[in-house]
ChimeraX commands (.cxc) that place a marker at each C-alpha (Angstrom):
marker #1 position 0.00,0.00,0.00 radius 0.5
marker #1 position 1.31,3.35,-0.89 radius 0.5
marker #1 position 0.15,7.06,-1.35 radius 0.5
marker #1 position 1.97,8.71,-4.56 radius 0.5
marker #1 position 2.18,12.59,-4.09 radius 0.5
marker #1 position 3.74,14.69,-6.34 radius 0.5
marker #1 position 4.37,18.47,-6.90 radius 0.5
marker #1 position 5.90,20.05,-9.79 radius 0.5
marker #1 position 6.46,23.70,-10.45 radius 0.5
marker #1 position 3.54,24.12,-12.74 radius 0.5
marker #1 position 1.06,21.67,-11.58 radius 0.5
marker #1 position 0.10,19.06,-8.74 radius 0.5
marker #1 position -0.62,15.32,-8.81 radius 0.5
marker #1 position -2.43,13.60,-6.19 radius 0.5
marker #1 position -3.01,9.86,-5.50 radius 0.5
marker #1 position -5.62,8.84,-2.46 radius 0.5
marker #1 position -4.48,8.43,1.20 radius 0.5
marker #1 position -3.73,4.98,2.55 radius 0.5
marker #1 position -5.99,3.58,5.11 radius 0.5
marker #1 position -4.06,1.41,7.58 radius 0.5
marker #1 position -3.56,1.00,11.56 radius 0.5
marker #1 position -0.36,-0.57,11.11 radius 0.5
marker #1 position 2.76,1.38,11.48 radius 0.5
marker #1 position 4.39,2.24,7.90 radius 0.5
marker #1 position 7.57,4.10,6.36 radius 0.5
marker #1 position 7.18,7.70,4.77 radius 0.5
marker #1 position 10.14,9.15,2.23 radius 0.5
marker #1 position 9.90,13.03,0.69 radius 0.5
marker #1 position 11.55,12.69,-2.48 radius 0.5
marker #1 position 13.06,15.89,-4.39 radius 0.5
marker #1 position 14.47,17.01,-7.23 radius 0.5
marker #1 position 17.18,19.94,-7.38 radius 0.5
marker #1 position 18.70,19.31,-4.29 radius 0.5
marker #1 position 22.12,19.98,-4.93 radius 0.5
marker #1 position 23.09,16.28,-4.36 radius 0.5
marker #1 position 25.87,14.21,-6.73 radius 0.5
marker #1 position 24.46,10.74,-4.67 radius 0.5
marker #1 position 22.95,8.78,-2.27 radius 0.5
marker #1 position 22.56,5.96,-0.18 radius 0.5
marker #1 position 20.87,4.74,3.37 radius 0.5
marker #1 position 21.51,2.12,5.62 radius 0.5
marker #1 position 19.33,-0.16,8.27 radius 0.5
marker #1 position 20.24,-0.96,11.92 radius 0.5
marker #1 position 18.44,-3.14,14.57 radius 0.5
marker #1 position 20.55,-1.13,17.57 radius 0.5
marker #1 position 22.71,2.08,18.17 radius 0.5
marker #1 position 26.23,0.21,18.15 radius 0.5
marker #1 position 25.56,-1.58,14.69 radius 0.5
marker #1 position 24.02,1.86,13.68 radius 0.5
marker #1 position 27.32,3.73,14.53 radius 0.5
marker #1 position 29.64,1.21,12.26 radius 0.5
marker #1 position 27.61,1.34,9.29 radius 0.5
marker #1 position 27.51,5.22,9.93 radius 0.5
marker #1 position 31.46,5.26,9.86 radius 0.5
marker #1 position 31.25,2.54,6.49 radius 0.5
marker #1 position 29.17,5.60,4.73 radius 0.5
marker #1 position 31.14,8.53,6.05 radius 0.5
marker #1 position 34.18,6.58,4.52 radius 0.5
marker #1 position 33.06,6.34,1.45 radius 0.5
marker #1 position 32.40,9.88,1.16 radius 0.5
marker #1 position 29.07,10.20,2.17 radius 0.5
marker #1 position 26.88,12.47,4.81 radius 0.5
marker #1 position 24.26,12.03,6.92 radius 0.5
marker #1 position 20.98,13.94,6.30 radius 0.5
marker #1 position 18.08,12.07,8.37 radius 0.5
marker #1 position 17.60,9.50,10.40 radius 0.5
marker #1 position 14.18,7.53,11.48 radius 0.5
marker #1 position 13.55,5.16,14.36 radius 0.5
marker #1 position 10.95,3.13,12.93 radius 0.5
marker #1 position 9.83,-0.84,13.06 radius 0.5
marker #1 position 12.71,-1.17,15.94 radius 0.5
marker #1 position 14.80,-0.18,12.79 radius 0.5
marker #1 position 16.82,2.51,12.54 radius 0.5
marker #1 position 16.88,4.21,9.15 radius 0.5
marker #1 position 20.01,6.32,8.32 radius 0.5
marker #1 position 19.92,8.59,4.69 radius 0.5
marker #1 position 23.44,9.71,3.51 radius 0.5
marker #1 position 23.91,11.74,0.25 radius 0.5
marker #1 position 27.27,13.17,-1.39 radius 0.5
marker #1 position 27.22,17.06,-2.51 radius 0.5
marker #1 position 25.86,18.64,0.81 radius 0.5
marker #1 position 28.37,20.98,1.22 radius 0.5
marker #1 position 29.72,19.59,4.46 radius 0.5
marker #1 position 32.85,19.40,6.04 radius 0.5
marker #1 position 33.35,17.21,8.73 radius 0.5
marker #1 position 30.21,15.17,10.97 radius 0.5
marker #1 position 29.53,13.53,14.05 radius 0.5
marker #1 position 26.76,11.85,15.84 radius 0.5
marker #1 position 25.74,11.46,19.31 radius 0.5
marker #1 position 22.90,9.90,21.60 radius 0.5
marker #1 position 21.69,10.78,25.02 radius 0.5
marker #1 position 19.07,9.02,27.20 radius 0.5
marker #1 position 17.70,12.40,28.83 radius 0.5
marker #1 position 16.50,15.15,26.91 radius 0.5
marker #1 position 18.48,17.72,29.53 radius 0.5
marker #1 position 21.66,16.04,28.88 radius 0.5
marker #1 position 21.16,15.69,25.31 radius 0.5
marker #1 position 20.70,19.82,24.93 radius 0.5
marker #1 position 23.72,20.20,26.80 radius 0.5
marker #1 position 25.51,18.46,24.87 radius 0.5
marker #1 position 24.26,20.21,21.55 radius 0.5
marker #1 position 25.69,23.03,23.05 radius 0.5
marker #1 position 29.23,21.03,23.89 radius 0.5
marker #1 position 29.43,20.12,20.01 radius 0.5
marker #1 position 28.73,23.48,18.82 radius 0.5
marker #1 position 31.80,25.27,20.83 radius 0.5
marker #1 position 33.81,23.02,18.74 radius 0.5
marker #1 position 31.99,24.05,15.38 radius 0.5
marker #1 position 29.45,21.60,14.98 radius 0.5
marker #1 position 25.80,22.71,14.07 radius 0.5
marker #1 position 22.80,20.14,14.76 radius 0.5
marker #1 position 21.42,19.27,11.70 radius 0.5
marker #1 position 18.88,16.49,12.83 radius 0.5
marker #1 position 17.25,14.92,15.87 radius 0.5
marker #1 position 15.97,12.06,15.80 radius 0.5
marker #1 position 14.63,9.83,19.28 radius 0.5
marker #1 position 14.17,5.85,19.42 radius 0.5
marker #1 position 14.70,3.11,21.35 radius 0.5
marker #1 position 14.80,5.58,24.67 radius 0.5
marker #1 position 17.91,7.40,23.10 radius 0.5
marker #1 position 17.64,11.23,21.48 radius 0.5
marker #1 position 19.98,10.74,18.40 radius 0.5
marker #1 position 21.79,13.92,17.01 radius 0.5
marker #1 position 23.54,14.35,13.74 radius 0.5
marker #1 position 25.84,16.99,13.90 radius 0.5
marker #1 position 27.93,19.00,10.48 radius 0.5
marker #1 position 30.40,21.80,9.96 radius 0.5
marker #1 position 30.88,23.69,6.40 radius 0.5
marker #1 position 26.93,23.62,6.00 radius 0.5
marker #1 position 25.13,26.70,4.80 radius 0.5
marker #1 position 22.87,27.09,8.07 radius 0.5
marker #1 position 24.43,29.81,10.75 radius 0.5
marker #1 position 23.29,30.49,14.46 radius 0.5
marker #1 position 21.92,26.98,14.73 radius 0.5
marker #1 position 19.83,26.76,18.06 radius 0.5
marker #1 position 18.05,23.73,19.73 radius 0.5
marker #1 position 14.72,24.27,21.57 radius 0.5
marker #1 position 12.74,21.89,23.72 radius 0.5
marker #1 position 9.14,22.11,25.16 radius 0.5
marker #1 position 7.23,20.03,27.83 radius 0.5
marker #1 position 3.56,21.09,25.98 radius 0.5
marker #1 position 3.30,21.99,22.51 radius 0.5
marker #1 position 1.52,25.38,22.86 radius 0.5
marker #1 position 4.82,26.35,24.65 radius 0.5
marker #1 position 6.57,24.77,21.46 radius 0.5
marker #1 position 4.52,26.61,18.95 radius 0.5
marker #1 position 4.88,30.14,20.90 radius 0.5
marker #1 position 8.64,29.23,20.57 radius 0.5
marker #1 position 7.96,28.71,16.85 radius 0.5
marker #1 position 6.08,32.50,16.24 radius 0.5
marker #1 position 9.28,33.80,18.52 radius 0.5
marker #1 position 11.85,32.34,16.43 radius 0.5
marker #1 position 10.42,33.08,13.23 radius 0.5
marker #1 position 9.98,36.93,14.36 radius 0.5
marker #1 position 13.90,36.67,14.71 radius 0.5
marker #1 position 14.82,35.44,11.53 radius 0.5
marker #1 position 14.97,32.04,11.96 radius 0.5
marker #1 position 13.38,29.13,10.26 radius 0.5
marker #1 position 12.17,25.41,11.55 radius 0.5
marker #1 position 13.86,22.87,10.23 radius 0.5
marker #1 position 13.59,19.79,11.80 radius 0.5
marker #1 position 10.79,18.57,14.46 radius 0.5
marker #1 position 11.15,15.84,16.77 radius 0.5
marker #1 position 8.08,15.06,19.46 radius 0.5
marker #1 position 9.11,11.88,22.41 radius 0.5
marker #1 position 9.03,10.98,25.91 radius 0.5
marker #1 position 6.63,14.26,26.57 radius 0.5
marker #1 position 9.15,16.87,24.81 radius 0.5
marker #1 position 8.63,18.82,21.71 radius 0.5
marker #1 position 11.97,20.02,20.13 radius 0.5
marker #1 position 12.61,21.72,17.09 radius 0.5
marker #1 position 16.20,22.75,15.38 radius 0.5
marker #1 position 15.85,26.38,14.24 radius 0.5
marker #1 position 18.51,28.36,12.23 radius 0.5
marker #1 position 19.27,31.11,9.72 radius 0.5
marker #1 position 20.35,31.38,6.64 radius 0.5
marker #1 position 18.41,28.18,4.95 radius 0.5
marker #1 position 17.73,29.92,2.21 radius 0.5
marker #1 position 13.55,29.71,2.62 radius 0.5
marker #1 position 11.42,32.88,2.17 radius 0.5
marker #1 position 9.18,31.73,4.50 radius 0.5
marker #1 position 7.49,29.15,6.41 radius 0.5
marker #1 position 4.13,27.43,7.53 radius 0.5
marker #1 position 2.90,24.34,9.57 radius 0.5
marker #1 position 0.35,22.32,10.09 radius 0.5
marker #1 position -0.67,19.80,12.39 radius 0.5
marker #1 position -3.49,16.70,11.95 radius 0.5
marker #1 position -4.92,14.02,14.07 radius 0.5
marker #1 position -5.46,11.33,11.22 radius 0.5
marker #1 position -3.16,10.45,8.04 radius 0.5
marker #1 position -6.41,10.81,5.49 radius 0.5
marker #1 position -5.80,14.39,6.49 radius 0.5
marker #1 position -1.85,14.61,5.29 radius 0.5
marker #1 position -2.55,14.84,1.71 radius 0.5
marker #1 position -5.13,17.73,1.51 radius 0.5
marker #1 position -3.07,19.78,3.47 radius 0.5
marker #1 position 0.26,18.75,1.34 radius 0.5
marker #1 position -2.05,19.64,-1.84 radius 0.5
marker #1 position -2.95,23.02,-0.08 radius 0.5
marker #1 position 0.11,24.39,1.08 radius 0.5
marker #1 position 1.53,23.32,-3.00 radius 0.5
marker #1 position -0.99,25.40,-4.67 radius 0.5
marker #1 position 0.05,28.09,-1.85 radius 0.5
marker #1 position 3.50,27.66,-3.69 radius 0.5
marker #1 position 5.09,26.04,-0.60 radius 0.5
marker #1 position 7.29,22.50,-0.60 radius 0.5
marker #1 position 6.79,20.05,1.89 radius 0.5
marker #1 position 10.77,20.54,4.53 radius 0.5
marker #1 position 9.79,17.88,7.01 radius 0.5
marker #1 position 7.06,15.25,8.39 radius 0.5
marker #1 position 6.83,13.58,11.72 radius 0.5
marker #1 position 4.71,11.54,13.61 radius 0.5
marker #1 position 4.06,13.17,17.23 radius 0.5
marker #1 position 2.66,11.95,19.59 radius 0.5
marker #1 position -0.16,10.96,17.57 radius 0.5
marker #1 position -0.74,13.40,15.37 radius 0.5
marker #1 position 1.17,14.62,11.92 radius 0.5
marker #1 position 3.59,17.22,11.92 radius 0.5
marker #1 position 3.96,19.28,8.15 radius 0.5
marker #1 position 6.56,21.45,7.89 radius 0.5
marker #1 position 6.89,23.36,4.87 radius 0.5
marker #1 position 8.86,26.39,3.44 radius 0.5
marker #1 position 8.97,28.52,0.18 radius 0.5
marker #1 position 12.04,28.01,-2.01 radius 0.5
marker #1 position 13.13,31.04,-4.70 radius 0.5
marker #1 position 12.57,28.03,-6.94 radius 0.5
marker #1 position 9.80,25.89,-6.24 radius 0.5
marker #1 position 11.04,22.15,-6.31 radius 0.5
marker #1 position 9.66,19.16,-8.31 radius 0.5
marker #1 position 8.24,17.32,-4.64 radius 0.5
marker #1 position 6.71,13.23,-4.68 radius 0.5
marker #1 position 5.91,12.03,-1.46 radius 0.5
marker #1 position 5.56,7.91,-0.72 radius 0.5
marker #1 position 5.10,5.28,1.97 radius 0.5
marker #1 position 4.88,1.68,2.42 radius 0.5
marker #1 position 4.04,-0.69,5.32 radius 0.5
marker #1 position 7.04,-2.88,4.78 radius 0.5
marker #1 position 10.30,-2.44,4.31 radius 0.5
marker #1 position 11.43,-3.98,1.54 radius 0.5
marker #1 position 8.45,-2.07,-0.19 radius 0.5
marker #1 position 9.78,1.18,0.67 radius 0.5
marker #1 position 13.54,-0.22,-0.41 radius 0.5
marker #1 position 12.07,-1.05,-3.62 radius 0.5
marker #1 position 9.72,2.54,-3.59 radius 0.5
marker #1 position 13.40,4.07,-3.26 radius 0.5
marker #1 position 15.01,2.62,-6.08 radius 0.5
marker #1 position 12.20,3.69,-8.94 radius 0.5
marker #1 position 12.68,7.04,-7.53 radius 0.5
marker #1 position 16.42,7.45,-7.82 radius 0.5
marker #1 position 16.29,5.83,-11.67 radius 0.5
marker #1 position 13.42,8.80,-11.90 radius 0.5
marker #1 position 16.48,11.54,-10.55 radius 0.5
marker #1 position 14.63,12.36,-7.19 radius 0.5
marker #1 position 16.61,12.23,-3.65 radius 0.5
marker #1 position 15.27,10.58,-0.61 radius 0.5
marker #1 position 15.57,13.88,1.52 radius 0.5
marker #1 position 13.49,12.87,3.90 radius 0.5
marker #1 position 12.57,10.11,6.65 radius 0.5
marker #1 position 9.20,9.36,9.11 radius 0.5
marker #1 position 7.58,6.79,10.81 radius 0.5
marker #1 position 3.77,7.02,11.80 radius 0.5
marker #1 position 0.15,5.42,12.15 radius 0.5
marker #1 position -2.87,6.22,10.55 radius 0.5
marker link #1:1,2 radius 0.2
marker link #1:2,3 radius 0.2
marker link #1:3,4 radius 0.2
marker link #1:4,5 radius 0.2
marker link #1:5,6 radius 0.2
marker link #1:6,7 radius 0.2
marker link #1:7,8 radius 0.2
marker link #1:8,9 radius 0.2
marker link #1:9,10 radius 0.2
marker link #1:10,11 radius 0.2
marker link #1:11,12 radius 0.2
marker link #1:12,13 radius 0.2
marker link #1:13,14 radius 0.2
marker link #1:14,15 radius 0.2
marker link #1:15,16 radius 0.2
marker link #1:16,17 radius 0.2
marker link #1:17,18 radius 0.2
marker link #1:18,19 radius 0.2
marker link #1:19,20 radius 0.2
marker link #1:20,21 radius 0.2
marker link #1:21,22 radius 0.2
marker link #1:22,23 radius 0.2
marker link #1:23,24 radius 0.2
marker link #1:24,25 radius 0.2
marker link #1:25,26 radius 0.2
marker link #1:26,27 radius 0.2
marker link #1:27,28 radius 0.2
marker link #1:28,29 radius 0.2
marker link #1:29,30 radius 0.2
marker link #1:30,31 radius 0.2
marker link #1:31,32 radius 0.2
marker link #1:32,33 radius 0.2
marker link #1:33,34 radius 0.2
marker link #1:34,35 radius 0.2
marker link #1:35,36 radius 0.2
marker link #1:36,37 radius 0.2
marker link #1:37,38 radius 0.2
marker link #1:38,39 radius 0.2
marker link #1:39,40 radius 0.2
marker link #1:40,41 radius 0.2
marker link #1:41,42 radius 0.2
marker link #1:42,43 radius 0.2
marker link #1:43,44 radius 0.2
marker link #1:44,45 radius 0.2
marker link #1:45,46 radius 0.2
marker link #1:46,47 radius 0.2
marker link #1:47,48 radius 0.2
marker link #1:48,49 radius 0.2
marker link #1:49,50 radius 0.2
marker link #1:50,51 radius 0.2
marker link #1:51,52 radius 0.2
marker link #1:52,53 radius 0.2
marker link #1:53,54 radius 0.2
marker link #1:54,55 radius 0.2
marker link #1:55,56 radius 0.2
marker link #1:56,57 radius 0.2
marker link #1:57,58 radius 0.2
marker link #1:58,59 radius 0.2
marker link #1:59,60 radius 0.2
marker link #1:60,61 radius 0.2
marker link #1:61,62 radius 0.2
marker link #1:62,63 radius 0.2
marker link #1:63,64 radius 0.2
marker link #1:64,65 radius 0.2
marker link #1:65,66 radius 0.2
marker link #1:66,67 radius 0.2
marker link #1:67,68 radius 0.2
marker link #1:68,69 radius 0.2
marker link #1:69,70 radius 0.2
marker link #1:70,71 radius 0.2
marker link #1:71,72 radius 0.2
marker link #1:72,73 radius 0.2
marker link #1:73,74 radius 0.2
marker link #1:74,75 radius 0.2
marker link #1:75,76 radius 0.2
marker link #1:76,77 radius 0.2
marker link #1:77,78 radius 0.2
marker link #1:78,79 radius 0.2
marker link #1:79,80 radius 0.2
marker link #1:80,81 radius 0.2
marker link #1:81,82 radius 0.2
marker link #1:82,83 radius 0.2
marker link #1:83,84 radius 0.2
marker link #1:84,85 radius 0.2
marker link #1:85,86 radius 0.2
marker link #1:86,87 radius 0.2
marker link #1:87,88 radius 0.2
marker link #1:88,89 radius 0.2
marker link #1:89,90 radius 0.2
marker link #1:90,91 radius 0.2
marker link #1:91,92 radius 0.2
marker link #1:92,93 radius 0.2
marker link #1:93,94 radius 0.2
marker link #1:94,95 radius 0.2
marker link #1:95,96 radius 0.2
marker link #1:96,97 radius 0.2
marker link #1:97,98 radius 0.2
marker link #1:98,99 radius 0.2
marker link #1:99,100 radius 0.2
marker link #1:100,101 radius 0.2
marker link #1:101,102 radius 0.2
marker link #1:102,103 radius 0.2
marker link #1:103,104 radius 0.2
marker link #1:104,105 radius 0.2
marker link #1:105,106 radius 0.2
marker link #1:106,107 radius 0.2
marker link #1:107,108 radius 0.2
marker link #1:108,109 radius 0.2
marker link #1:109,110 radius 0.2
marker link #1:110,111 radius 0.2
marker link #1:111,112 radius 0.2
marker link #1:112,113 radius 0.2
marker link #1:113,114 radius 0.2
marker link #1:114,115 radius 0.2
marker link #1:115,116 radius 0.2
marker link #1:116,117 radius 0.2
marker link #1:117,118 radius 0.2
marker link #1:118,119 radius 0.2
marker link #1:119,120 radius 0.2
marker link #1:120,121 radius 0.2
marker link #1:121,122 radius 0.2
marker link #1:122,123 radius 0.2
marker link #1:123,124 radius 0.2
marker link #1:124,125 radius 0.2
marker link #1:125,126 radius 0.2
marker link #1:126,127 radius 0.2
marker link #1:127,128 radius 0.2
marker link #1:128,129 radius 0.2
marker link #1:129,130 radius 0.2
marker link #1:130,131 radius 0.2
marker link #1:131,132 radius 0.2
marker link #1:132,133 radius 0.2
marker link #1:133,134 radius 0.2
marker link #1:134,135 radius 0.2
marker link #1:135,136 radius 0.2
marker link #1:136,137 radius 0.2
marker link #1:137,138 radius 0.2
marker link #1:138,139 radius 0.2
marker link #1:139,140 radius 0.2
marker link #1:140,141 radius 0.2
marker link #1:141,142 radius 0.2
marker link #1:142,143 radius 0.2
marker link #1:143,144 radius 0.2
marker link #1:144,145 radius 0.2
marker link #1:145,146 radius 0.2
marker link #1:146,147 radius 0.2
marker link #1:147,148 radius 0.2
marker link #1:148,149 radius 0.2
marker link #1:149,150 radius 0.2
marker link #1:150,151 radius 0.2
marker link #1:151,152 radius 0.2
marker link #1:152,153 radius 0.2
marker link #1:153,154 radius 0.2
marker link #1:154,155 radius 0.2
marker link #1:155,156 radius 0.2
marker link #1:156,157 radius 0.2
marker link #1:157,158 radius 0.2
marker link #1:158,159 radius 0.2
marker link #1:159,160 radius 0.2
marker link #1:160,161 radius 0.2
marker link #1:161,162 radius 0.2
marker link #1:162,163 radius 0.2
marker link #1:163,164 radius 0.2
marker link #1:164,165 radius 0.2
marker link #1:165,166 radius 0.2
marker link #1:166,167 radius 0.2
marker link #1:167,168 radius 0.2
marker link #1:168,169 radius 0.2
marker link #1:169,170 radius 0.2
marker link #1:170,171 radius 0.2
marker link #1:171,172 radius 0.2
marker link #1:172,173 radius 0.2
marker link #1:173,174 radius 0.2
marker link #1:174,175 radius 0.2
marker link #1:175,176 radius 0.2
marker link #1:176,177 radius 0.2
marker link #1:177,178 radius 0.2
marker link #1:178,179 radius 0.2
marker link #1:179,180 radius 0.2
marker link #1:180,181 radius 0.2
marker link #1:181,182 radius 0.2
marker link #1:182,183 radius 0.2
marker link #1:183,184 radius 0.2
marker link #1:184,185 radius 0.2
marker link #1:185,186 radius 0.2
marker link #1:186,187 radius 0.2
marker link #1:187,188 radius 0.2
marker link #1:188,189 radius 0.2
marker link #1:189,190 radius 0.2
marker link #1:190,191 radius 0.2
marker link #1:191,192 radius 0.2
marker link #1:192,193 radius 0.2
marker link #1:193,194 radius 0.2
marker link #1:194,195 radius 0.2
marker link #1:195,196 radius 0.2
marker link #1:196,197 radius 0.2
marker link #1:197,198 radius 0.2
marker link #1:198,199 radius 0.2
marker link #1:199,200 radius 0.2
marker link #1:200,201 radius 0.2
marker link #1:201,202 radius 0.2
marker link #1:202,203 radius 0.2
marker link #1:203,204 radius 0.2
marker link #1:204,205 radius 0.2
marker link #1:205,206 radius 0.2
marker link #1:206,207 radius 0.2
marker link #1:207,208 radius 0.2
marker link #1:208,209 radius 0.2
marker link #1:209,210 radius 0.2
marker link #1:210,211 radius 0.2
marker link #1:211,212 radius 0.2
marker link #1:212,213 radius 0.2
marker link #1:213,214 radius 0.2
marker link #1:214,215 radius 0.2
marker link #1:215,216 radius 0.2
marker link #1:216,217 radius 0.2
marker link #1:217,218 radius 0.2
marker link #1:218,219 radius 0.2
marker link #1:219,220 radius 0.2
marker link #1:220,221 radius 0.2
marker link #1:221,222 radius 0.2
marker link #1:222,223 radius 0.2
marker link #1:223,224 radius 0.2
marker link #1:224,225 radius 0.2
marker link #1:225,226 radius 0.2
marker link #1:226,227 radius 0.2
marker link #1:227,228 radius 0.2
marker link #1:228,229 radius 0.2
marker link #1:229,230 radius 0.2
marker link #1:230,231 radius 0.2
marker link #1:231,232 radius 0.2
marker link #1:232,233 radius 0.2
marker link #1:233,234 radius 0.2
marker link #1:234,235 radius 0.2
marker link #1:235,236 radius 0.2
marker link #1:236,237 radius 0.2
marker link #1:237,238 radius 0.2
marker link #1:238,239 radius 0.2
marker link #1:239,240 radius 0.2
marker link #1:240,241 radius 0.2
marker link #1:241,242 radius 0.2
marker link #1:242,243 radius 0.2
marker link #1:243,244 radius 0.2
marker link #1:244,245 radius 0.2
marker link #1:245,246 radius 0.2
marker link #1:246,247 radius 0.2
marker link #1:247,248 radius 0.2
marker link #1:248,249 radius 0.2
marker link #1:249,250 radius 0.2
marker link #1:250,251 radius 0.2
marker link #1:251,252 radius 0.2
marker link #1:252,253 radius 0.2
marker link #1:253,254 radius 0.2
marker link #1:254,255 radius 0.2
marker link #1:255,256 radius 0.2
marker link #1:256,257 radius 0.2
marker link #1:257,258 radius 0.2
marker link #1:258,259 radius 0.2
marker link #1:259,260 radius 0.2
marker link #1:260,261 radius 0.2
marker link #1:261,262 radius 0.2
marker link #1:262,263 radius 0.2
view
């Protein structure tokens, strides 16, 4: 089962929702992305995650998302992203996770992603990138997280990755992304993910980021200078969203994004 959505710069294509209680993948797939390649990897725990993370940073590839998802964990790597140098860390407690954030970047390294699973916050952390004044914000209720939202965006910076676990909203905010502006939404039930998607696209935004949280959908989006060509998929099982991946690539669009959710 899969829902096919797909946004191009002079028109919008939209397949039905899926209708399922069972857990299943999501992927946001893009063209014009700036990236020469791509791969991702699977891991059942954190220490098999971390050596197939160093395998792919050999090789010449960086981390862009990672999803906790099936008691999988999902890492996406791409060459072309500008970066310099990465690392990667995991706390158990939110507290001691944001302090560390703050360790990494004395030392030049901007949070990028968060990501939380398996009772571990996961960061992914790059220098050389194109975001500046990086800054990580976390929220015991989400009204407090929203008013944080309308706060940062009055101060010139933009959401770009959402992560909602263990009672704690957290966002990564920064500047310089190169967005003109943002807009989110939140719904209750996936049937409701692709009208809003469809929206926002004739609004000329571009779906950034999606997230399950805490039971409801989290749609981040953003308008480019250039409006991207956008599909969005998901499958139940894994080796359906594997094989969803592939027929994207040979079609030139980028997995540049990862979620795991319910209906």
């Amino acid at each position: 089962m899969r829902t096919l959505l797909k946004a191009a710069l002079l028109a919008a294509f939209l397949l039905p929702a899926m209708a399922t209680a069972d857990d299943f993948w999501v992927g946001l797939f893009a063209k014009d992305t700036g990236y020469t390649d791509q791969s991702y990897t699977t891991s059942k725990s954190l220490s098999r995650l971390k050596t197939k993370i160093d395998n792919e940073w050999a090789k010449g590839y960086d981390i862009i998302d990672i999803s906790y998802g099936h008691d999988v964990w999902m890492a996406l790597y791409a060459k072309g992203t500008g970066y310099e140098q990465q690392a990667y860390m995991h706390r158990r407690d939110i507290k001691k996770f944001a302090q560390a954030v703050n360790a990494y970047a004395k030392k030049g390294f901007l949070l990028i992603n968060v990501e939380y699973g398996a009772g571990e916050w996961v960061g992914i952390f790059a220098k050389g990138g194109k975001w500046k004044d990086v800054v990580f914000e976390y929220s015991r209720y989400r009204d407090d997280f929203e008013k944080n939202i309308i706060k940062r965006w009055r101060e010139g910076y933009m959401l770009v990755d959402v992560e909602a676990a263990e009672g704690y909203w957290t966002g990564i905010f920064a500047k310089n992304t190169g967005f003109k502006s943002e807009a989110y939404v939140i719904v209750d039930e996936w049937e409701e993910v692709s009208p809003q998607i469809k929206a926002k696209w004739r609004d000329g935004y571009r779906l950034v980021n999606i997230e399950y949280t805490a039971g409801e959908w989290f749609l981040l989006f953003a308008e480019y200078p250039n409006p991207r060509e956008e599909l969005f998929a998901n499958n139940e099982d894994i080796e359906d969203f594997r094989e969803t991946i592939r027929k994207y690539w040979k079609q030139g669009y980028f997995l540049v994004d990862l979620a795991d959710g319910r209906d």
